[in-house]
N, C-alpha and C positions, 0 to 999 in steps of 0.2 A: 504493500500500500504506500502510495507516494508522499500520504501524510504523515506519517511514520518520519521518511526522510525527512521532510520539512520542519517536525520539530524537534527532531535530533540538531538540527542546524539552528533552532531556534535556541535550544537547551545548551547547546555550544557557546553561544553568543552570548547570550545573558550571563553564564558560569563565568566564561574568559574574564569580562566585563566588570564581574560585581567582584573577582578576589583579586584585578588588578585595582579596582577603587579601594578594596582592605585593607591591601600591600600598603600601596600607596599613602593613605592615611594615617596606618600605623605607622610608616618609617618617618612622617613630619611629625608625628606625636612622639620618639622618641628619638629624633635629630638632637645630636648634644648643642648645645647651646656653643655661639659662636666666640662668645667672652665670657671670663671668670662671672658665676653669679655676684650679683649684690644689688646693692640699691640703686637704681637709674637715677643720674643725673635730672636736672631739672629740664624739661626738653619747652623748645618754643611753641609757639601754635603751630607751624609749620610741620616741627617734626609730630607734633601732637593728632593735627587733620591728617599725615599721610599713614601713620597707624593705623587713624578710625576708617578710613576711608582709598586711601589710595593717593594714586597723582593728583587724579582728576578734582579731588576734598581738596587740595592743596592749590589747587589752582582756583577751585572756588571762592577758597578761605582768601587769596591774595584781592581777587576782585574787589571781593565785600569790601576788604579794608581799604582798599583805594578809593571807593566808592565812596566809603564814610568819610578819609580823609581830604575827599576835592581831591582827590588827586588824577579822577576819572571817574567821569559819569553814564552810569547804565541806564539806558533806557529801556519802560516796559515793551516797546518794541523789538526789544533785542540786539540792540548795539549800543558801542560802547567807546565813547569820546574822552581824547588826553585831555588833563585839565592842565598837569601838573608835568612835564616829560622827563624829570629827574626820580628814577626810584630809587627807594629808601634802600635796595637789599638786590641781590640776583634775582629772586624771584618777578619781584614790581617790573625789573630792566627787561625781562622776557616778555613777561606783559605787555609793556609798550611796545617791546621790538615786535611781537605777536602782531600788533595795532598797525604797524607799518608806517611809514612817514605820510600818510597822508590822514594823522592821527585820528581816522575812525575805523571801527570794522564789527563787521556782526560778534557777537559773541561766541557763540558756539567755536567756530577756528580758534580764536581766541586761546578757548580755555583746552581748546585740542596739544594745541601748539605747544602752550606755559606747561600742559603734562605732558610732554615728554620732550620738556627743555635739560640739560644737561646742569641745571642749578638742579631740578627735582632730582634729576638721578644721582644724582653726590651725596642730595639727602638722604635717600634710600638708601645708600651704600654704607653709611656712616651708619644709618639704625641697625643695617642688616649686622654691620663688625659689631654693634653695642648687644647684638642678640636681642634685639626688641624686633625687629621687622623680619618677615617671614622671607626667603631668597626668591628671589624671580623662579629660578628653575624647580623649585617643592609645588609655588605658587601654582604656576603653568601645568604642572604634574598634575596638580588634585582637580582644577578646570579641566585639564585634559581626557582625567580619568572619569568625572562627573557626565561629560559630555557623553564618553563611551557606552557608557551606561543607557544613559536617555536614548541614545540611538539604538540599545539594544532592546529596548522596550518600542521602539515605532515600529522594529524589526520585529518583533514575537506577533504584534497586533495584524503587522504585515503577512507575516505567513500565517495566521491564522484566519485571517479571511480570504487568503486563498485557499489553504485547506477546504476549508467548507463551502469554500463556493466551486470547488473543482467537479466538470460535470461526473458521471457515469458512478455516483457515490449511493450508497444502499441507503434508502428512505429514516427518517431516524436517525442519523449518523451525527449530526451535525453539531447535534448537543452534548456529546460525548468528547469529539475532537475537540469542540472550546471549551472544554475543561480541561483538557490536558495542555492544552496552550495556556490555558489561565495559571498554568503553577509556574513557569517562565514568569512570564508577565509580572505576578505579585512578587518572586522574589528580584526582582531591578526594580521595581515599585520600593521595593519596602527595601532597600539596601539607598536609595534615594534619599527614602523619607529620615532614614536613620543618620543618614549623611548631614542632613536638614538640619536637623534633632543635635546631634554633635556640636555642630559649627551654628546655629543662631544661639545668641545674638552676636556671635563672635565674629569678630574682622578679620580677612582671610589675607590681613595684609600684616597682622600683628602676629608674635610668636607669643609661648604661653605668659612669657615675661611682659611684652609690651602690652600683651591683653589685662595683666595683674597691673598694669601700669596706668591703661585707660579706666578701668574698675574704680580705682581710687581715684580719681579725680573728684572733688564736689563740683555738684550739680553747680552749673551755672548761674546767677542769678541774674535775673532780667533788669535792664534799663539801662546801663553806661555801656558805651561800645566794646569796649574788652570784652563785655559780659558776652555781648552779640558775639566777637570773633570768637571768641571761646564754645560757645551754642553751634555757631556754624564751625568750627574745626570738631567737634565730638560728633555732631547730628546730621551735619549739611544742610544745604539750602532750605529745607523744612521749618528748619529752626529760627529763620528771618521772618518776620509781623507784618513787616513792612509791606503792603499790595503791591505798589510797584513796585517797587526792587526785587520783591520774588517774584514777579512776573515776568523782570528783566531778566534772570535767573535760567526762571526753567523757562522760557520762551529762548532761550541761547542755546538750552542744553534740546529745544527741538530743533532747531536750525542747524542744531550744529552737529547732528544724527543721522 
């Protein structure tokens, strides 16, 4: 019987799939740490967003504060004008330079640009030596092995509605074959959901140290601008009140998608 074959290839793909995501997850849960344990230094918001979030939190994080400082203005429409063309830091200098000399440009490129400027990635480098940020190549690993996964589960769903839609099949059959397709199916399902389950609320940019790092931090308090940059480096854009300025925000981050 053909369906036989079909979910032996199913049952292949799923098994390969879910104990390379195991592998995988177990060797970044037990990766020794890149520097001597202790207590982290006091880190900036910059290095503080790219924990919580990544390049892209750190590119956000720099906006906002230009934004509040005059030093460039967002608009809800989605671009974003020099006010100011002296930045305070490498990051602000990308930014403009992002902006180009004819100091406007949508946002979205913008903030494309400033993550994966070569100021972020020093940053990243440095948290990764301090063993607070997770390495590119663990990172890339576990997305990798996450994706395979999902793919093996469109793949079981695949061959199982060819199974049963294959002509010349004995009357009755059909409800038998997707059930035996259904035990494929729920374990990438449920190797997913555990996957899920493990890593929220945690940031897949931070190691177990840099996570024990964001933990502590107190809650933000609202009103004076630090409080903001500090809200938007933990939370991201979400965490701005402001209608237009978050509007300017995530109307960049569609344009720029």
């Amino acid at each position: 019987m053909l369906w036989v074959l079909l979910l032996l290839v199913a049952w292949s793909a799923a098994a390969v799939s879910c104990i390379r995501l195991c592998l995988v997850t177990a060797g970044a849960a037990h990766r020794p740490p890149a520097a001597p344990a202790s207590a982290p230094r006091e880190l900036n918001l910059y290095e503080t967003a790219f924990l919580a979030g990544g390049p892209q939190r750190v590119a956000d994080l720099a906006l906002v504060s230009m934004h509040l400082r005059r030093r460039l203005l967002l608009a809800h429409t989605g671009w974003a004008t020099v006010v100011d063309p002296e930045g305070r830091d490498e990051v602000e200098r990308t930014v403009i330079h992002a902006i180009g000399p004819e100091g406007q440009s949508r946002i979205g490129p913008i903030r494309a640009a400033a993550a994966a400027a070569d100021a972020v990635r020093t940053l990243a480098d440095r948290l990764v030596a301090a063993g607070l940020a997770v390495p590119h190549g663990t990172r890339t690993s576990l997305e990798s092995a996450v994706r395979a996964v999902r793919g093996s589960a469109v793949l079981v769903v695949v061959l199982a509605v060819t199974a049963v839609l294959m002509p010349g099949q004995e009357t009755g059959y059909a409800g038998p074959v997707a059930a035996w397709f259904g035990l494929p199916l729920v374990l990438t399902l449920g190797c997913l959901a555990i996957a899920r389950v493990e890593n929220h609320p945690y940031s897949p940019w931070a190691s177990p140290s840099g996570q024990r790092w964001l933990d502590s931090l107190p809650a933000p308090v609202r009103g004076a601008d630090r409080d903001l940059l500090a809200a938007v480096a933990v939370r991201g854009v979400g965490a701005v009140e402001d209608p237009a300025l978050r509007a300017a925000l995530t109307s960049g981050a569609r344009t720029g998608g």
